[in-house]
SEFIZA-3560 file (N, C-alpha, C; in Angstrom, 3 decimals):
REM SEFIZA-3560
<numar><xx>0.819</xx><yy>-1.223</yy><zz>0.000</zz><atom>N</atom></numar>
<numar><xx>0.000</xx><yy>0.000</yy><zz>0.000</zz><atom>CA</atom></numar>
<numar><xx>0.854</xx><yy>1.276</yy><zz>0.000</zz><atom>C</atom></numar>
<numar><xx>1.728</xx><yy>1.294</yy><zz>0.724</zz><atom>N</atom></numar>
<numar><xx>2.498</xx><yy>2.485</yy><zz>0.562</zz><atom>CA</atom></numar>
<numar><xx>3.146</xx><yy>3.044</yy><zz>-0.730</zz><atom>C</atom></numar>
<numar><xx>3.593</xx><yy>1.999</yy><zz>-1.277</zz><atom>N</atom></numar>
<numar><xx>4.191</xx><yy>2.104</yy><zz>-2.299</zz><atom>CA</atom></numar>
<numar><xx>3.395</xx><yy>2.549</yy><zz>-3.719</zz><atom>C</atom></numar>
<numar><xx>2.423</xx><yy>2.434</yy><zz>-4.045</zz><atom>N</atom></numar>
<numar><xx>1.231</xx><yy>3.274</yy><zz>-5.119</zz><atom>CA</atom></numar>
<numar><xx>1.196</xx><yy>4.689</yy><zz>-4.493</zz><atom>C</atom></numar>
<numar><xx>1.209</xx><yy>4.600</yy><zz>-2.996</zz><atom>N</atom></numar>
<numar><xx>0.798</xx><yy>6.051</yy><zz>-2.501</zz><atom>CA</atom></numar>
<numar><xx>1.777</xx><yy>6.862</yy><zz>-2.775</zz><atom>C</atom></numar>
<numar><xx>3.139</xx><yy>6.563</yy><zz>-2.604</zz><atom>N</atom></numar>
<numar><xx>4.340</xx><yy>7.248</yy><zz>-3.002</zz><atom>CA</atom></numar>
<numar><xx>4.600</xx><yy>7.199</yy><zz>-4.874</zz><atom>C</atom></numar>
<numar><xx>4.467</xx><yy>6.447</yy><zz>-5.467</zz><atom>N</atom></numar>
<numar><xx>4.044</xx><yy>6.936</yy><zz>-6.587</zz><atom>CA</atom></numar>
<numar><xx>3.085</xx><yy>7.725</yy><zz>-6.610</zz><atom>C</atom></numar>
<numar><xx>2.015</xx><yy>7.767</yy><zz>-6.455</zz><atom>N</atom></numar>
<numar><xx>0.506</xx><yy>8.835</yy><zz>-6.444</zz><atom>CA</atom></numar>
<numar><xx>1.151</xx><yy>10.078</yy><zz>-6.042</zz><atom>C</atom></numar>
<numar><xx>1.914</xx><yy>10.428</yy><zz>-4.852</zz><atom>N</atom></numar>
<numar><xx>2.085</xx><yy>11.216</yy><zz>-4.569</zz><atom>CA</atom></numar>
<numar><xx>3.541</xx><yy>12.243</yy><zz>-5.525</zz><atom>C</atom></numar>
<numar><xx>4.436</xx><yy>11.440</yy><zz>-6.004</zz><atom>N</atom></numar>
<numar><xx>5.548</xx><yy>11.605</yy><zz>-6.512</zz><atom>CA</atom></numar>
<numar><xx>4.987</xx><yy>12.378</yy><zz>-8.452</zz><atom>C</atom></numar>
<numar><xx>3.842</xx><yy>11.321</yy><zz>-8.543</zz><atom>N</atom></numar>
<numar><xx>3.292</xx><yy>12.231</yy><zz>-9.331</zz><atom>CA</atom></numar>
<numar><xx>2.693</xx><yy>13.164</yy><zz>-10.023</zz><atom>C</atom></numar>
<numar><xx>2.005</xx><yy>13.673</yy><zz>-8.491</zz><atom>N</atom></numar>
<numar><xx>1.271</xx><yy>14.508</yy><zz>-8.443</zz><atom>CA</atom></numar>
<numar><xx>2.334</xx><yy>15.772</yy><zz>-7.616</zz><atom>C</atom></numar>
<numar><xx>3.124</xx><yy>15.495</yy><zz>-7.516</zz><atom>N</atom></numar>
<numar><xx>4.166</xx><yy>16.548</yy><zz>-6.464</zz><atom>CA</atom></numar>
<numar><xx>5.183</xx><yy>17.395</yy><zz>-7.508</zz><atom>C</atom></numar>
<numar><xx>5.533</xx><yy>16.718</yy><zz>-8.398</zz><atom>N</atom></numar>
<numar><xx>6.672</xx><yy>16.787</yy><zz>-9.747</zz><atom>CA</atom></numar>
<numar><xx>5.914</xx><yy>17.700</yy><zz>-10.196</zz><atom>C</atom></numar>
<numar><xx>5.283</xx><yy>17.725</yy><zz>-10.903</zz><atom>N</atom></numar>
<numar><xx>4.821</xx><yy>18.760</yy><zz>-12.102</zz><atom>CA</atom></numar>
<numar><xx>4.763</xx><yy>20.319</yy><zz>-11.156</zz><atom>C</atom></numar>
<numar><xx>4.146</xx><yy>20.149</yy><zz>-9.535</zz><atom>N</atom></numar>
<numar><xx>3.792</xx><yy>20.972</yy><zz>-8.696</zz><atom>CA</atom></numar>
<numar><xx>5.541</xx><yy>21.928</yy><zz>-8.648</zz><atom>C</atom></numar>
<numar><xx>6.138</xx><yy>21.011</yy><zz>-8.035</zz><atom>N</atom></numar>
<numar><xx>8.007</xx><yy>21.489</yy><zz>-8.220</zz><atom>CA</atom></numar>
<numar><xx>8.174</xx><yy>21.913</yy><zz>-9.507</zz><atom>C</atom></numar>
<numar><xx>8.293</xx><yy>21.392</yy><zz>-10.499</zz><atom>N</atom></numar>
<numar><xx>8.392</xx><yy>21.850</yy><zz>-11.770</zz><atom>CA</atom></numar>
<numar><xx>7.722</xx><yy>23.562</yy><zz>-11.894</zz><atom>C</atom></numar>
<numar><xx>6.344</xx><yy>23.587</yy><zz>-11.923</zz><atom>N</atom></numar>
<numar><xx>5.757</xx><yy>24.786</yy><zz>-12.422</zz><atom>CA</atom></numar>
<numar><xx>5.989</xx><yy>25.702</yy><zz>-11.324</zz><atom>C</atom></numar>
<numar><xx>6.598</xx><yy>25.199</yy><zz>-9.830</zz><atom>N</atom></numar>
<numar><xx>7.399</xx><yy>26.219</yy><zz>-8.587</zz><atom>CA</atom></numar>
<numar><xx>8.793</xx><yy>26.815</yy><zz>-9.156</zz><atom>C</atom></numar>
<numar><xx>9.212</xx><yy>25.856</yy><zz>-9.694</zz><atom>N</atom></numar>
<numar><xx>10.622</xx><yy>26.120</yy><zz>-9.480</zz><atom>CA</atom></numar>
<numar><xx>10.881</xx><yy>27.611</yy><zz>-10.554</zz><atom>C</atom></numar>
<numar><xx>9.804</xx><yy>26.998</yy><zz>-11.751</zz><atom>N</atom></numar>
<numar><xx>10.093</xx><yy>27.683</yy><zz>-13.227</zz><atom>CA</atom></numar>
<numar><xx>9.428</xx><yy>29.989</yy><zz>-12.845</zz><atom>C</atom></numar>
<numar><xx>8.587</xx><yy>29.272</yy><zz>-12.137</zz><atom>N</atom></numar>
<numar><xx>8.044</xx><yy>30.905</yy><zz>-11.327</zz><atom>CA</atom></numar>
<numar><xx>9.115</xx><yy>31.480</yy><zz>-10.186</zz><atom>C</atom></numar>
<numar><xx>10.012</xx><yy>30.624</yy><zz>-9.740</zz><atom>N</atom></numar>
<numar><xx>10.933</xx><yy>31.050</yy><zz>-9.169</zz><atom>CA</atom></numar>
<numar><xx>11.718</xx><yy>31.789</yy><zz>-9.760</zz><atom>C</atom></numar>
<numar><xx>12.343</xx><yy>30.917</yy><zz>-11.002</zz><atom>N</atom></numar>
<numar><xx>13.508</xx><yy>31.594</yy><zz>-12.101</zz><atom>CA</atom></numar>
<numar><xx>13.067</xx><yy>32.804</yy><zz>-12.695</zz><atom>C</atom></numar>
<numar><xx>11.918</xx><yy>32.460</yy><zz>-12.751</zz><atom>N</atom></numar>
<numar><xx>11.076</xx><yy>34.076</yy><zz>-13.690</zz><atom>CA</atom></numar>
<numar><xx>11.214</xx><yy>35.360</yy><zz>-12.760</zz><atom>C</atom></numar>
<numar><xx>10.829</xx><yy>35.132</yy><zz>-11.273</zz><atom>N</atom></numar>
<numar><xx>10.513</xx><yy>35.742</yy><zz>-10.169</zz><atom>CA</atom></numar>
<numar><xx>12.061</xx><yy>36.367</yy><zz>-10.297</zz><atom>C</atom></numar>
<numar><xx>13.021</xx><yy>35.546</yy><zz>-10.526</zz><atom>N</atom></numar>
<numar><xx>14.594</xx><yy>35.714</yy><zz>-9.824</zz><atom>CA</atom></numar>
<numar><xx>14.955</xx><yy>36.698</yy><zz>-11.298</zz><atom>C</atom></numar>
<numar><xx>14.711</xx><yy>35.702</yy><zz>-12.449</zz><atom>N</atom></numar>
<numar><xx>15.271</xx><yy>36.464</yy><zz>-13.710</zz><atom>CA</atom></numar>
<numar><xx>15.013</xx><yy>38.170</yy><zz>-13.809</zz><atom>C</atom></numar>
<numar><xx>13.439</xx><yy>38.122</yy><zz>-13.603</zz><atom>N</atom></numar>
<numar><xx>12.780</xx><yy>39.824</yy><zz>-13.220</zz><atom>CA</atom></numar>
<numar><xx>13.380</xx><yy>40.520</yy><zz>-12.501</zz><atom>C</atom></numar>
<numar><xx>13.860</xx><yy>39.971</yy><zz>-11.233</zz><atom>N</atom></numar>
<numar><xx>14.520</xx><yy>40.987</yy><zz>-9.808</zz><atom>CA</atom></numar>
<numar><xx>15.704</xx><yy>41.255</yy><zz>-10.674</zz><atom>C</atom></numar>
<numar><xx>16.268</xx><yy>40.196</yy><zz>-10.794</zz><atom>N</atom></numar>
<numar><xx>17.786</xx><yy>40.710</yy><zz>-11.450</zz><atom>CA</atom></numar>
<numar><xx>17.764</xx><yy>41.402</yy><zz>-12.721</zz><atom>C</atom></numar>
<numar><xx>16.954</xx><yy>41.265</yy><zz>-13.589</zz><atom>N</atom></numar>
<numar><xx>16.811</xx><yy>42.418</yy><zz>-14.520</zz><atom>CA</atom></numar>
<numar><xx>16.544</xx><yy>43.826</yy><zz>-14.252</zz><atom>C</atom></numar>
<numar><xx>16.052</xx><yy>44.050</yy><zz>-12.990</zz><atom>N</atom></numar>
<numar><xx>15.288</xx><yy>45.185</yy><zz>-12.504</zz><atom>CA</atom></numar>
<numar><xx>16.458</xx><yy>45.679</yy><zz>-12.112</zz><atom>C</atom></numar>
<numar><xx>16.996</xx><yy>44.967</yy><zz>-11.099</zz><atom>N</atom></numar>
<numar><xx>18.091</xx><yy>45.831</yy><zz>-10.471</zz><atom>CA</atom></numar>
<numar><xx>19.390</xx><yy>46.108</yy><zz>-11.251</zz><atom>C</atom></numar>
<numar><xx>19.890</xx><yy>44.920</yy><zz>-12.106</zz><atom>N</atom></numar>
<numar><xx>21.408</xx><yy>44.839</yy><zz>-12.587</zz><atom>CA</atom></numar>
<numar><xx>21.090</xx><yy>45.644</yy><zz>-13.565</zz><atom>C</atom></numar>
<numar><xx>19.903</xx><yy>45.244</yy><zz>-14.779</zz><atom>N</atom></numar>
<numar><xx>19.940</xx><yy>45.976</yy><zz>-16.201</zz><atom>CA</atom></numar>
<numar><xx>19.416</xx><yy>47.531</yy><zz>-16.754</zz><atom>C</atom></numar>
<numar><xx>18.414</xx><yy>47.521</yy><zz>-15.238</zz><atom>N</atom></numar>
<numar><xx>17.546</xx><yy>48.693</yy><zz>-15.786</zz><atom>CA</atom></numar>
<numar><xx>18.475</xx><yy>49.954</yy><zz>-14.949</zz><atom>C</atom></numar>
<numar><xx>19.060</xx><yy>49.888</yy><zz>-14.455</zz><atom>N</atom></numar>
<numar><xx>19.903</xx><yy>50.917</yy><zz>-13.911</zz><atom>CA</atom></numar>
<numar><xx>21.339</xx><yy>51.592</yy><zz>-14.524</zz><atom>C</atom></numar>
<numar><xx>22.072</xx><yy>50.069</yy><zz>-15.171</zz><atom>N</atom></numar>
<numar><xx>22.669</xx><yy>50.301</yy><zz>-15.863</zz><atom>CA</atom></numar>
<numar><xx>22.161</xx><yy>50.939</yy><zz>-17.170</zz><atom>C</atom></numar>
<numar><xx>21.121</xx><yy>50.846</yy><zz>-17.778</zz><atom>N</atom></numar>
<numar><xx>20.052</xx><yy>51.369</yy><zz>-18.731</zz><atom>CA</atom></numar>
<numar><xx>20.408</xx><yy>53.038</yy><zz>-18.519</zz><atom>C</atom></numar>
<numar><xx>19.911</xx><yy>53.212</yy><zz>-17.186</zz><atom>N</atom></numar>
<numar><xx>19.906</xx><yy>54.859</yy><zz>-17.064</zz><atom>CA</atom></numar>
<numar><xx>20.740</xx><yy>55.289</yy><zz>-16.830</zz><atom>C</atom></numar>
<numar><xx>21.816</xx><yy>54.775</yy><zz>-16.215</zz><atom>N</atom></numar>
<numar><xx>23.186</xx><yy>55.311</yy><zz>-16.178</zz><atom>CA</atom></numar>
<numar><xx>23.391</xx><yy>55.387</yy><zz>-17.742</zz><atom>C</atom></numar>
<numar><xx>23.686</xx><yy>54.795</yy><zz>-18.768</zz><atom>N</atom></numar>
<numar><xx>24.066</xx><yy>54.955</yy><zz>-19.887</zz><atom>CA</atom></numar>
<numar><xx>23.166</xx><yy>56.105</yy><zz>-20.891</zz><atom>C</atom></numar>
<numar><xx>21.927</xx><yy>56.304</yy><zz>-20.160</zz><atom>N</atom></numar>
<numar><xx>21.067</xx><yy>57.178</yy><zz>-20.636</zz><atom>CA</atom></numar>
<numar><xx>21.714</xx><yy>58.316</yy><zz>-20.579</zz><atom>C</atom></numar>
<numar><xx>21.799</xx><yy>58.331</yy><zz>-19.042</zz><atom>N</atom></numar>
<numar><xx>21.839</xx><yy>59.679</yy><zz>-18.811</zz><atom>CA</atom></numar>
<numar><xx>23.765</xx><yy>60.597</yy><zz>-18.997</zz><atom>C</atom></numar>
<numar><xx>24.825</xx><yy>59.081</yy><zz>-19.319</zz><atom>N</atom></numar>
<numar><xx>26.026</xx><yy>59.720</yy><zz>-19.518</zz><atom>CA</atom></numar>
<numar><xx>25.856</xx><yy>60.130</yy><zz>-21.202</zz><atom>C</atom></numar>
<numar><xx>25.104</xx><yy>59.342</yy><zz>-22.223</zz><atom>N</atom></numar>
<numar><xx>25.242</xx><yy>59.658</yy><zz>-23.422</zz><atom>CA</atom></numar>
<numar><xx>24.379</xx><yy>61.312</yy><zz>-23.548</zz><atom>C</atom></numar>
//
């Protein structure tokens, strides 16, 4: 019995991690665009 349940559960948990992890990277990719690119953006704005 345990053992279907840990499959059941393993497959229903994966996709859950998966579509977490991928909103993480997005979440992380955004911050770091915000801070590293868009500043450097206006610095270069505003020296040209």
């Amino acid at each position: 019995m345990p053992k279907p349940m840990g499959n059941l559960t393993s497959t229903i948990f994966s996709p859950c991690t998966q579509l977490f992890f991928r909103i993480l990277l997005l979440l992380l990719r955004s911050y770091f665009y915000s801070h590293l690119l868009l500043p450097a953006i206006h610095v270069n704005i505003i020296n040209s």
